[in-house]
C-alpha positions as CSV (number, residue, x, y, z in Angstrom):
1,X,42.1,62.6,135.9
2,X,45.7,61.8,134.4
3,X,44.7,61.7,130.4
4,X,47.2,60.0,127.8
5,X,46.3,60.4,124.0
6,X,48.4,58.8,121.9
7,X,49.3,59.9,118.6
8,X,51.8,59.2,115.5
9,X,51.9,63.0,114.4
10,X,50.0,66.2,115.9
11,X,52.0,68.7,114.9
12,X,51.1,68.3,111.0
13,X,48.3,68.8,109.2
14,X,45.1,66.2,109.1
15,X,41.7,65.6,110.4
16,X,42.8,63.6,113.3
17,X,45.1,65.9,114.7
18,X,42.5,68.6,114.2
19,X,40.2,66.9,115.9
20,X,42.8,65.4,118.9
21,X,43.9,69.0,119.3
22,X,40.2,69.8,119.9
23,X,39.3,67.3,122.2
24,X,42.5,67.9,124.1
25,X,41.9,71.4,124.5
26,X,39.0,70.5,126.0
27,X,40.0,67.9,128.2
28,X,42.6,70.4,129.7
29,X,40.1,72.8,131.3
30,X,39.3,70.0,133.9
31,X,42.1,67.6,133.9
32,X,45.8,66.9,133.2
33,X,46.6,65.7,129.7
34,X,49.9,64.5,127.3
35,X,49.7,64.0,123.9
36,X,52.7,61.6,123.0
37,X,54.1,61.6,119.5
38,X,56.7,60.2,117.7
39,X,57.5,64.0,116.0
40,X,60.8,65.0,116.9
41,X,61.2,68.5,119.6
42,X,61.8,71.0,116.9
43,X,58.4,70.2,115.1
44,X,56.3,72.0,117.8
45,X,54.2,74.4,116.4
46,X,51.1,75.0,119.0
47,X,49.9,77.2,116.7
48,X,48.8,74.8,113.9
49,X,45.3,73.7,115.6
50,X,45.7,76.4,118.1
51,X,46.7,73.6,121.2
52,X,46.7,74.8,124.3
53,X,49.9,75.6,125.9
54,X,48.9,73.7,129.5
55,X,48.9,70.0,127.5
56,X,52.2,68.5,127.9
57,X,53.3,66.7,125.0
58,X,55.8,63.6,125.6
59,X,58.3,63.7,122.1
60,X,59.2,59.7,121.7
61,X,62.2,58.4,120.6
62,X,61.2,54.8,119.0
63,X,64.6,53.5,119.4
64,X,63.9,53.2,123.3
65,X,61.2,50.7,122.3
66,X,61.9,49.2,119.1
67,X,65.2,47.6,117.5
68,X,65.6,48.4,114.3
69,X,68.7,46.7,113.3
70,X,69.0,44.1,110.7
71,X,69.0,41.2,112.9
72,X,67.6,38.1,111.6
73,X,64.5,38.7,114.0
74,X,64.0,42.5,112.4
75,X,64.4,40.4,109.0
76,X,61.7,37.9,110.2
77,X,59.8,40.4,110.7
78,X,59.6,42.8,108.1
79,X,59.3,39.7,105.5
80,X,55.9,38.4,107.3
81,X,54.3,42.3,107.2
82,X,55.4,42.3,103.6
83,X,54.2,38.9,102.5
84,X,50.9,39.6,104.4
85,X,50.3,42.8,103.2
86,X,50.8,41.3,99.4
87,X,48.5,38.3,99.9
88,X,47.1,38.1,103.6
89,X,48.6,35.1,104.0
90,X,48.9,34.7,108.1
91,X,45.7,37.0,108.1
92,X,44.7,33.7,109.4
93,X,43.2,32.7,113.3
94,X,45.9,30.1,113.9
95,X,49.1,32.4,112.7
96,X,47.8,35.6,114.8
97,X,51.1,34.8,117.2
98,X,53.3,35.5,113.7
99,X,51.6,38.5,113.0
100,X,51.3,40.1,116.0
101,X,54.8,39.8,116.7
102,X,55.9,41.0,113.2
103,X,53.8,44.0,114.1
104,X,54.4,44.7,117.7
105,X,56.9,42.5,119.1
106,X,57.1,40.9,123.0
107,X,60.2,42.8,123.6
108,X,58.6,45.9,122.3
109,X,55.3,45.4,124.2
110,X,57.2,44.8,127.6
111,X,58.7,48.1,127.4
112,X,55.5,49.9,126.7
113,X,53.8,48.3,129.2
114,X,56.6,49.4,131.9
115,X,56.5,52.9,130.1
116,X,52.8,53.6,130.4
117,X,52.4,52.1,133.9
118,X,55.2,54.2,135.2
119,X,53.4,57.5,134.1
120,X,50.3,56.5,136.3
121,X,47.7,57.2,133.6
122,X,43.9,57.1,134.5
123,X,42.8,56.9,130.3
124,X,45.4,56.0,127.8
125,X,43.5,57.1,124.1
126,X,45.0,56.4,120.7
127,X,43.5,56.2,117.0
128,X,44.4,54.6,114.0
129,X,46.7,51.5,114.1
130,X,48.0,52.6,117.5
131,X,44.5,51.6,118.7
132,X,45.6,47.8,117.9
133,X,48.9,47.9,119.9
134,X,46.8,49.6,122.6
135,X,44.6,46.4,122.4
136,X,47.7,44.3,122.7
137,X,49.0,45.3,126.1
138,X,45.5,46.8,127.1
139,X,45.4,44.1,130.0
140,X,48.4,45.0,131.8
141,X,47.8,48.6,131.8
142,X,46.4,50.3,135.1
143,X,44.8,52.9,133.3
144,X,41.7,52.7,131.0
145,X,41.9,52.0,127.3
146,X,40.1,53.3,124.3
147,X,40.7,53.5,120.5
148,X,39.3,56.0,118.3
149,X,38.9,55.4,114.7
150,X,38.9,58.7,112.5
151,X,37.6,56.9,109.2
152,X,35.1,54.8,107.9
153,X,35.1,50.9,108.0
154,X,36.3,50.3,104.3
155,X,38.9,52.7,104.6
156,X,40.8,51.3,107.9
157,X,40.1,47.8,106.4
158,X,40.3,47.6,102.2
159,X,42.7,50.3,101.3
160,X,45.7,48.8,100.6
161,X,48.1,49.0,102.5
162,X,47.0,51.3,105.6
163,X,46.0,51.0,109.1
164,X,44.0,47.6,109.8
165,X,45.1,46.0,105.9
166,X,44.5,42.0,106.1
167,X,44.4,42.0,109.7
168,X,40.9,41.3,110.8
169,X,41.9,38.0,112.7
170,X,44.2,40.5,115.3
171,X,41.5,43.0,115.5
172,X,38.7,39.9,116.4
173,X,41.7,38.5,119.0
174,X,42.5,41.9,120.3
175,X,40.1,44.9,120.0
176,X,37.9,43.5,122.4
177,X,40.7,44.2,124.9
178,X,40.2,47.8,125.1
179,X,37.7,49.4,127.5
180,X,35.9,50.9,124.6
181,X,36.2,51.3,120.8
182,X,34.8,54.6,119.1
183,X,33.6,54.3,115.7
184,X,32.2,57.7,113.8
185,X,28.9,56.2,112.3
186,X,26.5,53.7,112.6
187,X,27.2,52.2,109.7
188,X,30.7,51.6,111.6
189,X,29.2,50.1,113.9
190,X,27.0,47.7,112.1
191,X,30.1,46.8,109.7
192,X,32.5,46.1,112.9
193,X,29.6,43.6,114.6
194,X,28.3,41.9,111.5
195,X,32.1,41.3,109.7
196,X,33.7,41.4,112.7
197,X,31.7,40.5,116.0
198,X,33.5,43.6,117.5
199,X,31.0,45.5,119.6
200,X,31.9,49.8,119.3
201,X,30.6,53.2,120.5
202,X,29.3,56.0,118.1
203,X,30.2,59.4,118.7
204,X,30.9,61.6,115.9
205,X,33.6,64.1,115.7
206,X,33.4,67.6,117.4
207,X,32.8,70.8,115.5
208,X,35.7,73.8,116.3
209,X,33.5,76.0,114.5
210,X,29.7,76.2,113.8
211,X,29.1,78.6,110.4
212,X,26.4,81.2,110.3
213,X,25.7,80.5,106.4
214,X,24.3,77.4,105.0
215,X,24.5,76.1,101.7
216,X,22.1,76.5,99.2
217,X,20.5,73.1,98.6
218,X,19.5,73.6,95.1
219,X,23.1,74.9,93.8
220,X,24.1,71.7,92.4
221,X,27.4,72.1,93.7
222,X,30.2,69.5,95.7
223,X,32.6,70.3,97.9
224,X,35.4,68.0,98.5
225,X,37.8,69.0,101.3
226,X,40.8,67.2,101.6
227,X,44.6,66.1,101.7
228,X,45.5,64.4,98.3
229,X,46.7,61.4,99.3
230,X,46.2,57.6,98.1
231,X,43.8,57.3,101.5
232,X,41.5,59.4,101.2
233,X,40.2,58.1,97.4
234,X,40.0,60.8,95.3
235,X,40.8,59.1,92.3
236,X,37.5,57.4,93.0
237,X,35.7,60.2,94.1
238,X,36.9,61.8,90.3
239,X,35.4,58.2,88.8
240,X,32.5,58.2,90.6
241,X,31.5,61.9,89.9
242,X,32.1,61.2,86.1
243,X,29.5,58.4,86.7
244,X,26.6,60.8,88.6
245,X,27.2,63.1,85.8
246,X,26.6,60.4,82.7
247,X,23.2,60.7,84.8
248,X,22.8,64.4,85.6
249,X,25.3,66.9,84.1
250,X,24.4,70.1,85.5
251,X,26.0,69.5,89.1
252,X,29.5,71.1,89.5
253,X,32.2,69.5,91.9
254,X,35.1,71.9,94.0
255,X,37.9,70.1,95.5
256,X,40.1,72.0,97.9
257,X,43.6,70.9,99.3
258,X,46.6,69.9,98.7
259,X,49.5,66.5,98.7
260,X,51.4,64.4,97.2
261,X,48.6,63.1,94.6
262,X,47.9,67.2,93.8
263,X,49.7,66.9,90.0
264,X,47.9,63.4,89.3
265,X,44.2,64.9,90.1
266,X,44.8,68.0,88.0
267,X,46.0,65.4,85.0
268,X,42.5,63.3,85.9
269,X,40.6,66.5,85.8
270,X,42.0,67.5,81.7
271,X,41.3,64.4,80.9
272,X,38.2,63.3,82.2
273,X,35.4,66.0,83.2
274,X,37.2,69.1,83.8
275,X,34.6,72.0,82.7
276,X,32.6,69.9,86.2
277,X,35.6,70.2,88.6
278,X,37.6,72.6,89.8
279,X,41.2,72.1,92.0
280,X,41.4,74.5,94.7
């Protein structure tokens, strides 16, 4: 088979292009596969996550698909994502025409439609907010479609302003679209179809590594790996730890990584519970 993932960034580091590196490495023992990314040429670096070099990667220039000049309809555009993203104001049923466009214009989808179809795909796969504009022209598209989410429910959906942010009348319209939808838990799942009426697969993420030693149970001990960024709530993971240990002091919490947040969670660690954490 012909195998398209599609991808914002996979020469960078995070989970998801761990784990697309993985899969496509994978993948490319029995078939052809293209990772495309919107990373310019000269940020190839195979050797981040390992990639194989027999996956072709397609570098995209945007401005083939999208205008970007301030022309009243770019205007109109970026003035209904920012208004909804403040107050969800066309997160509404009857205004998902508005909002779709603001987000992935006709013109735009036309052009992506042409793009895909001309590469004669068998399985176009995407994650995060692609997996929405995937949805949008998924019925035009010869090949198979299917989004992969790399986060939980809450976090795709409530954490201002990311990924699926007041939007969960264009995921009821247009999720359905895709050939399947792949959630990491159950409790995905459950949250989609009860919230949402949006039917998904489970499958968790795949290991690169399986460890010899196990931790000790009884240690009392957290491990937090991560990037520091807004996403990933560490400043509620620091506020909720401070909570457990009102309750039970003798547990110890390690957090590894690094980002843009790295200064702010070392001031929350002095002045909250720091002889309990430790910054790695």
């Amino acid at each position: 088979m012909k195998i398209c993932i599609w991808i914002t960034k996979i020469f960078d580091l995070g989970g998801t292009k761990r784990v697309v590196s993985l899969l496509a490495n994978e993948l490319v023992k029995e078939h052809e596969v293209t990772i495309m990314t919107y990373e310019d040429r000269f940020r190839e670096d195979r050797t981040m996550y390992h990639l194989s070099e027999d996956i072709n990667v397609d570098f995209i220039d945007n401005s083939q698909f999208v205008n970007k000049h301030h022309t009243p309809a770019f205007c109109a555009r970026y003035l209904v994502k920012k208004l909804n993203d403040r107050s969800g104001l066309f997160n509404k049923k009857s205004l998902n025409p508005i909002l779709a466009e603001a987000i992935f214009p006709k013109k735009t989808r036309e052009k992506w439609v042409e793009y895909f179809n001309s590469q004669d795909y068998d399985v176009i796969l995407t994650t995060a907010s692609l997996s929405l504009r995937l949805a949008m022209i998924a019925p035009r598209l010869k090949a198979a479609t299917i989004g992969w989410q790399h986060n939980c429910y809450d976090g795709y959906l409530h954490v201002k302003p990311v990924v699926f942010w007041q939007q969960e009348n264009l995921l009821q319209q247009y999720l359905p679209n895709l050939d399947r939808y792949i959630v990491l838990s159950d409790y995905d799942k459950r949250d989609y179809m009860e919230k949402l009426g949006i039917d998904c697969e489970v499958k968790i993420n795949p290991r690169s590594f399986v460890s010899e030693k196990k931790c000790d149970v009884k240690s009392k001990r957290f491990l937090m790996a991560t990037r520091f960024v807004y996403a990933k709530g560490l400043d509620l993971m620091m506020e909720s730890f401070e909570e457990f240990c009102k309750e039970d002091s003798e547990w110890e919490l390690d957090i590894i990584g690094d980002g843009d947040l790295f200064d702010q969670i070392r001031q929350m660690r002095r002045s909250v519970i720091w002889r309990s954490v430790s910054i790695l």
